[in-house]
FIRO-448298 format. One line per field, with one value per residue: residue in three letters; residue number from 1; x, y, z of N, C-alpha, C in turn. Coordinates in steps of 0.02 Angstrom, whole numbers, plus 50000, padded with zeros to 5 digits. Layout:
BEGIN
r	c(ala	...) $
k	c(NUM	...) $
n.c1	c(X	...) $
n.c2	c(Y	...) $
n.c3	c(Z	...) $
ca.c1	c(X	...) $
ca.c2	c(Y	...) $
ca.c3	c(Z	...) $
c.c1	c(X	...) $
c.c2	c(Y	...) $
c.c3	c(Z	...) $
# end
This chain:
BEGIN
r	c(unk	unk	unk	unk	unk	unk	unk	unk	unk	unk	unk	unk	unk	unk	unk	unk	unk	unk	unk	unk	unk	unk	unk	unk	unk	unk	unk	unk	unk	unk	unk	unk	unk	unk	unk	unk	unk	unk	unk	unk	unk	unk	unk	unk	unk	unk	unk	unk	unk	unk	unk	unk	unk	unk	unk	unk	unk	unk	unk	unk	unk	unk	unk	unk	unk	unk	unk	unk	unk	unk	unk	unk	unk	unk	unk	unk	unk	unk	unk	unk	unk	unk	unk	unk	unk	unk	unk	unk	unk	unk	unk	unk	unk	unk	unk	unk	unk	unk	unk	unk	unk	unk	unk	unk	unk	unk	unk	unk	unk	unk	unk	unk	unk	unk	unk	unk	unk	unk	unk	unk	unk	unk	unk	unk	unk	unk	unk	unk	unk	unk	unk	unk	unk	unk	unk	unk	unk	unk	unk	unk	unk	unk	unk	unk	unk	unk	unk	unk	unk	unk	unk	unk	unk	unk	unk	unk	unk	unk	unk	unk	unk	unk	unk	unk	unk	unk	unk	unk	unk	unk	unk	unk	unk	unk	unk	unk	unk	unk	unk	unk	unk	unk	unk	unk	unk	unk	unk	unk	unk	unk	unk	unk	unk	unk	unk	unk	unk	unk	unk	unk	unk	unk	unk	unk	unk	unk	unk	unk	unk	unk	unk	unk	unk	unk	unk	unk	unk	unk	unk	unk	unk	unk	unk	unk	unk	unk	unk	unk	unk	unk	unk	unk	unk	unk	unk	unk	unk	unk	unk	unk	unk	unk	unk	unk	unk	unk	unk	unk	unk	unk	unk	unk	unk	unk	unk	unk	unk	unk	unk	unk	unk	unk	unk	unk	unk	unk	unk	unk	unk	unk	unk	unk	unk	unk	unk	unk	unk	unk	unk	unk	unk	unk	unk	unk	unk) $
k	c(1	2	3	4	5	6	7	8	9	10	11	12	13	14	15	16	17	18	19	20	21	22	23	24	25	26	27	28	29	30	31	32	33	34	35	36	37	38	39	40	41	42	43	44	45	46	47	48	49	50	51	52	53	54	55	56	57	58	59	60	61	62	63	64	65	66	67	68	69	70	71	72	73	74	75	76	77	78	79	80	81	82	83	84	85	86	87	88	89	90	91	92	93	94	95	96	97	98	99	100	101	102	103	104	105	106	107	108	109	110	111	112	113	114	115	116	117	118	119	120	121	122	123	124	125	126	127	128	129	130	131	132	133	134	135	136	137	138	139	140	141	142	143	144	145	146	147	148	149	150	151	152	153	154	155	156	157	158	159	160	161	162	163	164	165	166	167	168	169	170	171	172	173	174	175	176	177	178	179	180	181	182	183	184	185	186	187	188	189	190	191	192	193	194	195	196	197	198	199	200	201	202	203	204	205	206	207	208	209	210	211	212	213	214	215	216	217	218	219	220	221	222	223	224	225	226	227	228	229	230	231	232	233	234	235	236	237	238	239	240	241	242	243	244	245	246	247	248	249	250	251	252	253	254	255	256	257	258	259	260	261	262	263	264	265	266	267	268	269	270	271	272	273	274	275	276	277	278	279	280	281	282	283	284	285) $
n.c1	c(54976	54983	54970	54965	55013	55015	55147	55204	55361	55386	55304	55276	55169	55111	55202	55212	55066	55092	55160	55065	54975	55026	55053	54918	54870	54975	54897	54797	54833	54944	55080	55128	55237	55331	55385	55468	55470	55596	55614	55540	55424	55303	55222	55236	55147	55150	55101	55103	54989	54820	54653	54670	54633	54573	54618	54653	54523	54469	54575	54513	54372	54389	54451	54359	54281	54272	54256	54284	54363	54360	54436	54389	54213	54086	53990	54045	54137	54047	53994	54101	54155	54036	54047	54192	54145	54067	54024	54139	54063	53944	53981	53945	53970	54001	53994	54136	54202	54190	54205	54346	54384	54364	54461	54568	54567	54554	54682	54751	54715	54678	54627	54573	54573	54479	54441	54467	54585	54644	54695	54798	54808	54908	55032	55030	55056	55172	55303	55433	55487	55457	55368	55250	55266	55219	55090	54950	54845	54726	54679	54514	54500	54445	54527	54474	54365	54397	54463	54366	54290	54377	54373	54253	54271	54315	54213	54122	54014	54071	54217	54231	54265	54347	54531	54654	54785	54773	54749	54784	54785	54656	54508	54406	54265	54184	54197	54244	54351	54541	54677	54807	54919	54939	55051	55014	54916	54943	55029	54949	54893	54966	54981	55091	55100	54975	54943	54837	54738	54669	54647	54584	54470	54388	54424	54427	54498	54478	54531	54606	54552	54599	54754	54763	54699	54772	54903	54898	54872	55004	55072	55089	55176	55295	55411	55460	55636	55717	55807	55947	55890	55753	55611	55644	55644	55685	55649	55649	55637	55651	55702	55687	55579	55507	55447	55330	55399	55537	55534	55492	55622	55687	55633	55666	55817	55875	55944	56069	56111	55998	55950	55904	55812	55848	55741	55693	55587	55494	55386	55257	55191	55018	54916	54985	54971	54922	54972	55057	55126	55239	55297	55422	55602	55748	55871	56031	56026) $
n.c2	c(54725	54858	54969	55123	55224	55389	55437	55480	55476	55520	55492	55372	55290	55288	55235	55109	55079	55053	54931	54825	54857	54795	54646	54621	54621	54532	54414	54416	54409	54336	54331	54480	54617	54732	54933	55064	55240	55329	55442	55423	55469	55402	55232	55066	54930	54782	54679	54499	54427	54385	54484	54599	54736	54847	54826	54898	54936	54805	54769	54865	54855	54714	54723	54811	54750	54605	54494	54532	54466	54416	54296	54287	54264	54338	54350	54336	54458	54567	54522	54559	54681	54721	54708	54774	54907	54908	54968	54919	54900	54849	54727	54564	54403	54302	54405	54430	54307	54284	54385	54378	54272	54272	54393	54338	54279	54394	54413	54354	54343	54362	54428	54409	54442	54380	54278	54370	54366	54294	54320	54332	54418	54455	54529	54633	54545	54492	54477	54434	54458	54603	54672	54696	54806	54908	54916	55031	55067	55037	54981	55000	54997	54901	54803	54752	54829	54965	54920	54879	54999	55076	54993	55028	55159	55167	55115	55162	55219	55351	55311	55258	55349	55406	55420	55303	55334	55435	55360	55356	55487	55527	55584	55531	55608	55524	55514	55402	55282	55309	55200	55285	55272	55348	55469	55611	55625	55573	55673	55782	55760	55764	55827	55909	55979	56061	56111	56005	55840	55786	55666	55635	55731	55670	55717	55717	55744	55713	55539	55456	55315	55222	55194	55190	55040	54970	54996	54920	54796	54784	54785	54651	54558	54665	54757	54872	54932	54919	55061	55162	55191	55177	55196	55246	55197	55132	55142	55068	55129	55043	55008	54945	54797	54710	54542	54505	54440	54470	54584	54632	54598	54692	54801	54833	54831	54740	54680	54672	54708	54791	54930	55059	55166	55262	55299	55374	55355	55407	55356	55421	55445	55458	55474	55396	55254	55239	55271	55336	55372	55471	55581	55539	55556	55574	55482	55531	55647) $
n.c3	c(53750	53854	53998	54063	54188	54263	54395	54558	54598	54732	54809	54928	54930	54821	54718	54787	54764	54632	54629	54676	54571	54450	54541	54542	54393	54341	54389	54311	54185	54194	54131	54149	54164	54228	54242	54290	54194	54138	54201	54292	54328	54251	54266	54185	54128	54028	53952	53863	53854	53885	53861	53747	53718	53802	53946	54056	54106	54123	54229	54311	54339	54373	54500	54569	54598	54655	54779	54956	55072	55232	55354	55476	55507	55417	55499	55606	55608	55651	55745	55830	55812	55854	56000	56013	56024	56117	56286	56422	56568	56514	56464	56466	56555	56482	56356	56345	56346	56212	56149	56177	56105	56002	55967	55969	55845	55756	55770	55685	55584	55395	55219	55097	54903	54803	54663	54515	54561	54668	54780	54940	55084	55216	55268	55382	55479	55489	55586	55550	55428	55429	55380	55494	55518	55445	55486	55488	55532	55710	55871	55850	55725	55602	55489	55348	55357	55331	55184	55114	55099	55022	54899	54868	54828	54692	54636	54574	54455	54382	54364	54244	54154	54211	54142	54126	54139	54270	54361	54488	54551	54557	54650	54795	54896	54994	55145	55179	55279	55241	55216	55240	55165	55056	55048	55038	55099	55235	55274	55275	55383	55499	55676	55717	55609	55607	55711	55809	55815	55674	55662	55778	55796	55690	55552	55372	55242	55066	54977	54878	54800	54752	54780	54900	54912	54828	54857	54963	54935	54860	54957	55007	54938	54903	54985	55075	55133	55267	55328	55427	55511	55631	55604	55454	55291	55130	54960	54793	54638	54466	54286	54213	54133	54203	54276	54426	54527	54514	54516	54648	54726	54650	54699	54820	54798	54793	54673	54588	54454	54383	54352	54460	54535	54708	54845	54995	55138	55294	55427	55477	55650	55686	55788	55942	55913	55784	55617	55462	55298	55242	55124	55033	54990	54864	54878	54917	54865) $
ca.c1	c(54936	55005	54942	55029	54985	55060	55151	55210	55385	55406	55242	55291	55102	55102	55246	55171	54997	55099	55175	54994	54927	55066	55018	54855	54885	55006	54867	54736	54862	54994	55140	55142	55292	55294	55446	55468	55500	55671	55603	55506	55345	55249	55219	55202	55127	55148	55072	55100	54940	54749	54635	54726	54594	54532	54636	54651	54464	54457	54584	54483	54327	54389	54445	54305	54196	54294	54227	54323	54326	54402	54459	54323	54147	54042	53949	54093	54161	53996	53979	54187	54137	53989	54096	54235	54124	54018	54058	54152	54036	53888	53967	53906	54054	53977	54006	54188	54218	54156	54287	54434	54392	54364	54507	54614	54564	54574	54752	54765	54664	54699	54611	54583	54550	54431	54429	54507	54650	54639	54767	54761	54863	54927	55088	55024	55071	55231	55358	55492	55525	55459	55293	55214	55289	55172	55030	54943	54765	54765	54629	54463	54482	54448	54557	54418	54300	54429	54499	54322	54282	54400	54345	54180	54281	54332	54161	54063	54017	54094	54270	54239	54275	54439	54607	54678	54850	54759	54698	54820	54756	54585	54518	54334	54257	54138	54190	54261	54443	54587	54739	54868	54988	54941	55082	55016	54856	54969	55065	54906	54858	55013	54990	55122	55096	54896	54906	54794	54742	54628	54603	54543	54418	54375	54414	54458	54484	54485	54564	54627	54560	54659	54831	54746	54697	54836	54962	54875	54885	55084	55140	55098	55253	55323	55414	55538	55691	55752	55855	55970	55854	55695	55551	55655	55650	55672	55617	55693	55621	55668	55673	55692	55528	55514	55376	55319	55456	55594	55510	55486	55685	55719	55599	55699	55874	55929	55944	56115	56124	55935	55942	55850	55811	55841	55695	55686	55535	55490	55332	55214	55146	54972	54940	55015	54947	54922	55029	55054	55171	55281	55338	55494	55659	55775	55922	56094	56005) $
ca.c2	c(54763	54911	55014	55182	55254	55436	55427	55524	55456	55539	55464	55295	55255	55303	55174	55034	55040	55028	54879	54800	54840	54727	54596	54605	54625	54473	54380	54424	54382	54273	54357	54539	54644	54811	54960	55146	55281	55364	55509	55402	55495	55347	55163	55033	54865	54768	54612	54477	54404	54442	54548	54636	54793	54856	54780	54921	54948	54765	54762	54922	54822	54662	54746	54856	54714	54557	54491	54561	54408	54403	54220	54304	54253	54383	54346	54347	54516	54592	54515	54565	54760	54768	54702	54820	54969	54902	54974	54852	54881	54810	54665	54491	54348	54270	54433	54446	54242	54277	54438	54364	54202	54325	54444	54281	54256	54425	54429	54292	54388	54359	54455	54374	54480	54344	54276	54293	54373	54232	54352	54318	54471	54469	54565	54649	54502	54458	54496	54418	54529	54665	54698	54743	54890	54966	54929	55103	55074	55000	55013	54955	54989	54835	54825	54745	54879	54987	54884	54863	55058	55071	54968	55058	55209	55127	55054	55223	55243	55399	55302	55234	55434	55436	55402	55258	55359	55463	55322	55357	55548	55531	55570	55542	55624	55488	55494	55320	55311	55292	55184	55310	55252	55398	55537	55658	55614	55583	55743	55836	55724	55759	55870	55959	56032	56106	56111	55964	55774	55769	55601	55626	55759	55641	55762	55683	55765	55669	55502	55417	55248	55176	55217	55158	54971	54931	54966	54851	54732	54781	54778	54578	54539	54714	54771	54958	54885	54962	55100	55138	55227	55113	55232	55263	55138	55140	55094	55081	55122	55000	55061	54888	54754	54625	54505	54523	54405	54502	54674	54637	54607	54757	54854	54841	54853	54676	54652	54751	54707	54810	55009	55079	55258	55235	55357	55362	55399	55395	55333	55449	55442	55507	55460	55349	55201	55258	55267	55355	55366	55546	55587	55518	55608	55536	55468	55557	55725) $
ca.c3	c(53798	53893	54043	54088	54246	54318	54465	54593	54626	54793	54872	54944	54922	54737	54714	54829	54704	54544	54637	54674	54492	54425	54545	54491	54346	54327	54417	54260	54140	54189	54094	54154	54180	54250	54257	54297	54165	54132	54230	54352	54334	54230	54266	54117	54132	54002	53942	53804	53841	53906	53849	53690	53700	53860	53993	54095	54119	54147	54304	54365	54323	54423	54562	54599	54609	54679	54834	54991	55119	55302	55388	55514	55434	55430	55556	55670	55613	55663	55844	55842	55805	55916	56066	56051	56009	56191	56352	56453	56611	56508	56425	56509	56554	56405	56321	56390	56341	56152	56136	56179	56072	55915	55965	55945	55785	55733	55765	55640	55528	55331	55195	55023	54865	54758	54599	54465	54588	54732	54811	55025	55112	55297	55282	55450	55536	55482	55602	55531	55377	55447	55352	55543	55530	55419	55497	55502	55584	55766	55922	55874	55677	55575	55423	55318	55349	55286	55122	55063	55080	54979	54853	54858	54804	54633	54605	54519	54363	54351	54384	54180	54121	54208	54105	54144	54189	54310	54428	54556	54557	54566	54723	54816	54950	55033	55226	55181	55280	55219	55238	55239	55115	55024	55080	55044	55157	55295	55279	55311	55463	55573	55720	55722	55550	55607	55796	55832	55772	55623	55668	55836	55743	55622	55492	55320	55177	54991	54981	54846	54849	54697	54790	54970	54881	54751	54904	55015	54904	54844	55011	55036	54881	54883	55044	55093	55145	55319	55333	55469	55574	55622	55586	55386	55231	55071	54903	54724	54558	54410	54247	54142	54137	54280	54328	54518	54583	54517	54529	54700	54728	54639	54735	54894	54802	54784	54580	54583	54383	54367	54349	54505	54571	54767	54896	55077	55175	55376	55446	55540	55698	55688	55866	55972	55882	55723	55578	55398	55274	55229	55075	55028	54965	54833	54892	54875	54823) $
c.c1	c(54982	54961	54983	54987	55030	55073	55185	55269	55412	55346	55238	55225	55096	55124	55218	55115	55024	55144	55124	54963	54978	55067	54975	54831	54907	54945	54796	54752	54919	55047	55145	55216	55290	55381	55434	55493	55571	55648	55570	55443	55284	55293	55205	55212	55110	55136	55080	55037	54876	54732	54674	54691	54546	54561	54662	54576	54430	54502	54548	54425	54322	54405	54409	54250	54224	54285	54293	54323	54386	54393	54424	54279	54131	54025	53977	54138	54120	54012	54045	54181	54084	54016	54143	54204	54067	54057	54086	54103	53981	53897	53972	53967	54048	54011	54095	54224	54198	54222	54344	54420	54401	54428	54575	54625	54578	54649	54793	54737	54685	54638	54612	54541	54545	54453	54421	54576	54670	54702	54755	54837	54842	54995	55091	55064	55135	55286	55443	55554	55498	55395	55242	55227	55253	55115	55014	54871	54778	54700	54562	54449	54460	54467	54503	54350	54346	54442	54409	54279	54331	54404	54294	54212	54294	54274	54124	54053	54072	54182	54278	54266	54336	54491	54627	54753	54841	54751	54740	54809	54709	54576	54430	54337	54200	54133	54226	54337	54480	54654	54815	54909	54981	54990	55059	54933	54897	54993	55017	54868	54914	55014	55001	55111	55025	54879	54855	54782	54675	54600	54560	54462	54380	54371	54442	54430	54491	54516	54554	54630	54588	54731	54806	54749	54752	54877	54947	54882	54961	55109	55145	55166	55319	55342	55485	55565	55725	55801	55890	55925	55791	55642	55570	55660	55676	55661	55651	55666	55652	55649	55687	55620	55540	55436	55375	55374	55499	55580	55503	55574	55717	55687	55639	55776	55931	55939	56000	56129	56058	55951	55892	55884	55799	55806	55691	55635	55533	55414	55310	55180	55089	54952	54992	55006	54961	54959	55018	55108	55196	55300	55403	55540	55712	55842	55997	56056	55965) $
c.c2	c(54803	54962	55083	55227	55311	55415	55495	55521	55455	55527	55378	55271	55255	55239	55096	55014	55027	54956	54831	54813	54805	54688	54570	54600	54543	54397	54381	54384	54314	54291	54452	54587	54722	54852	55024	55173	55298	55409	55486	55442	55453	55279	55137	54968	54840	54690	54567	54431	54434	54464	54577	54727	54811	54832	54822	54932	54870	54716	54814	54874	54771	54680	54771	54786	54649	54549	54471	54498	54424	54343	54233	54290	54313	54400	54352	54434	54567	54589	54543	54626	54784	54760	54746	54879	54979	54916	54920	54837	54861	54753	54623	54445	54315	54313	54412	54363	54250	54332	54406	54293	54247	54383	54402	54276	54303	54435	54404	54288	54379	54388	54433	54446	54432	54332	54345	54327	54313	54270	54365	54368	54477	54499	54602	54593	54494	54499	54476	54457	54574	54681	54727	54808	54944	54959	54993	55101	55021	55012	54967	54953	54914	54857	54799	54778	54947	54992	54911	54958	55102	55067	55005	55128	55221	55106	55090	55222	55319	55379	55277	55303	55429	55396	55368	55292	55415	55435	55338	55455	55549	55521	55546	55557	55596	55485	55421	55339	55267	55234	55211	55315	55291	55442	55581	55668	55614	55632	55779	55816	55736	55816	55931	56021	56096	56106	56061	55912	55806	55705	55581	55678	55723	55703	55749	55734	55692	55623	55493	55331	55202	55168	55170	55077	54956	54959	54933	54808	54724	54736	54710	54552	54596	54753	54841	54899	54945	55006	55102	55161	55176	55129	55245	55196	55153	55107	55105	55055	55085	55002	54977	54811	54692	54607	54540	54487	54430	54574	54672	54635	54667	54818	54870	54823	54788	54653	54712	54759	54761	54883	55024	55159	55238	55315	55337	55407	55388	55378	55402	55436	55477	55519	55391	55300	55208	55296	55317	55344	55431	55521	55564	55570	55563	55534	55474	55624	55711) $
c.c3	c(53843	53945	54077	54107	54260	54397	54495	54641	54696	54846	54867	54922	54863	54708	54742	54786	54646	54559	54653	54614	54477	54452	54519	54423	54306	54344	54360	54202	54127	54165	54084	54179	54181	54243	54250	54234	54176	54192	54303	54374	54301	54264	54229	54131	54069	53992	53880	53799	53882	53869	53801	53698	53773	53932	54042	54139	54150	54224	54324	54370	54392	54506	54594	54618	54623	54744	54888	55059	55182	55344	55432	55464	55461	55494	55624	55676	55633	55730	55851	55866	55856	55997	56068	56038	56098	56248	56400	56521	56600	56443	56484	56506	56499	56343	56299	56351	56252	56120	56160	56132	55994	55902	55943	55863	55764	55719	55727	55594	55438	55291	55119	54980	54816	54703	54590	54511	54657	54752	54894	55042	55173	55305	55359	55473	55539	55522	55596	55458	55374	55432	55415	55538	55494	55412	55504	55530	55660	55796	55870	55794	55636	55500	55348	55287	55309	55197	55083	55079	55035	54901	54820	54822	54725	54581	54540	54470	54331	54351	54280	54127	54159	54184	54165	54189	54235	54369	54502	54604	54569	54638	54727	54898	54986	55087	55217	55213	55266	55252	55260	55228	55082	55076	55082	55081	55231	55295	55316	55364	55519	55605	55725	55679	55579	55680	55815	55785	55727	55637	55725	55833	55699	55557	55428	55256	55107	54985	54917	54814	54792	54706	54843	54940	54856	54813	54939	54994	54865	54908	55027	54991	54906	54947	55054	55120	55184	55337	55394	55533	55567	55617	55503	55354	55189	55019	54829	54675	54525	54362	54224	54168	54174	54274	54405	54554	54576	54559	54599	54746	54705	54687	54803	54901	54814	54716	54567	54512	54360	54393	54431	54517	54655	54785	54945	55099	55237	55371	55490	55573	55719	55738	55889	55947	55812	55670	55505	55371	55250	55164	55064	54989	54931	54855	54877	54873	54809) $
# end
């Protein structure tokens, strides 16, 4: 079984989802191994078991439709959302005693992606190897409500007509927003470039939501590895077949025996809070 996806080696987000489909991937099959082209414009996931016939259509399949859960119940991410969306001079001490018990929890927030991937991602949190750092939503978003619009982007029927090595191309235009690990979504959200926020507009053009998901779910294994400046990273292609535990060592340039293509990108500040990711530039030239 083989899957070969286009990529787009110079969009950190491109890279981050072909490191989340070989999670998921590995997580279908159990014996998946993933690695960049010579050229670094395809991804190939390869499998010696699973599925022999169809096993791309059946991670799009599982993913589109795996139930999206937050360590908030429901019922608590609701009352969570209508409290910070409520003016503070008409919430009640009750109110006031209910938000900070839920804001707790949020902050301690975990995110499972279901059967058959039982895959639980909090990389946000982790300040110890860094993974906060690319948080990119902040303020009253909820990353949940996010992830699983997302999902919804994936779900269509008309998603069974697109080539498997397109998925990272394909766009939709639902209003659903994005995560921003797409570059070339953040590119056209920063300021400077168009005189004013887009995001304070709400003005969204076309997301991507097969790049947005599959890096949300890379980045919990799959992490840039800090450059010297503290807004730059980078990341490194690997052209020879790894599982996720290696591939994730090579990804950030510790497997010095394993071929890699080294890229450096910066983070953008869309506002003050809010984050994207820039294009990256290949390292050396």
């Amino acid at each position: 079984m083989s899957i070969r996806i286009n990529v787009d080696p110079a969009n950190p987000g491109q890279f981050f989802a072909c490191c989340g489909l070989l999670e998921l991937a590995d997580r279908l099959s159990g014996s998946a191994r993933g690695y960049f082209s010579p050229s670094g414009e395809e991804f190939v996931i390869d499998s010696a078991e699973g599925p022999k016939d169809g096993m791309a259509e059946v991670l799009r399949t599982e993913l589109s439709s795996c139930s999206i859960q937050s360590t908030l119940t429901e019922a608590g991410t609701n009352s969570l959302r209508k409290l910070l969306n409520q003016k503070k001079s008409s919430r009640t001490p009750e109110d006031e005693t209910e938000k900070q018990r839920l804001s707790e929890l949020w902050e301690r927030e975990r995110i499972c992606l279901s059967k058959p991937f039982d895959l639980w991602i909090d990389w946000w949190s982790d300040t110890r190897s860094g993974g906060s750092r690319f948080k990119t939503w902040a303020g009253k978003q909820l990353v949940i409500d996010i992830v699983r619009g997302m999902q919804a982007g994936i779900r269509g029927n008309h998603w069974k007509s697109v080539p498997t090595a397109n998925w990272l191309c394909q766009a939709v235009s639902d209003g659903s927003l994005p995560l921003y690990f797409d570059s070339d979504i953040g590119r056209q959200s920063a300021s400077l470039d168009v005189g004013f926020s887009t995001d304070a507009l709400e003005m969204r053009s076309g997301t991507r939501p097969m790049v947005e998901l599959a890096a949300f779910a890379g980045l919990q294994r799959f992490r840039p590895l800090p450059a010297e400046s503290t807004e730059t990273f980078s990341y490194f292609q690997w052209t020879e077949p790894l599982p996720p535990m290696l591939a994730a060592l090579a990804c950030s340039g510790y497997l010095p025996r394993v071929s890699v293509r080294p890229f450096e990108f910066r983070l953008l500040y869309r506002t003050k809070y809010l984050k994207g990711f820039l294009p990256a530039e290949p390292k050396g030239g």
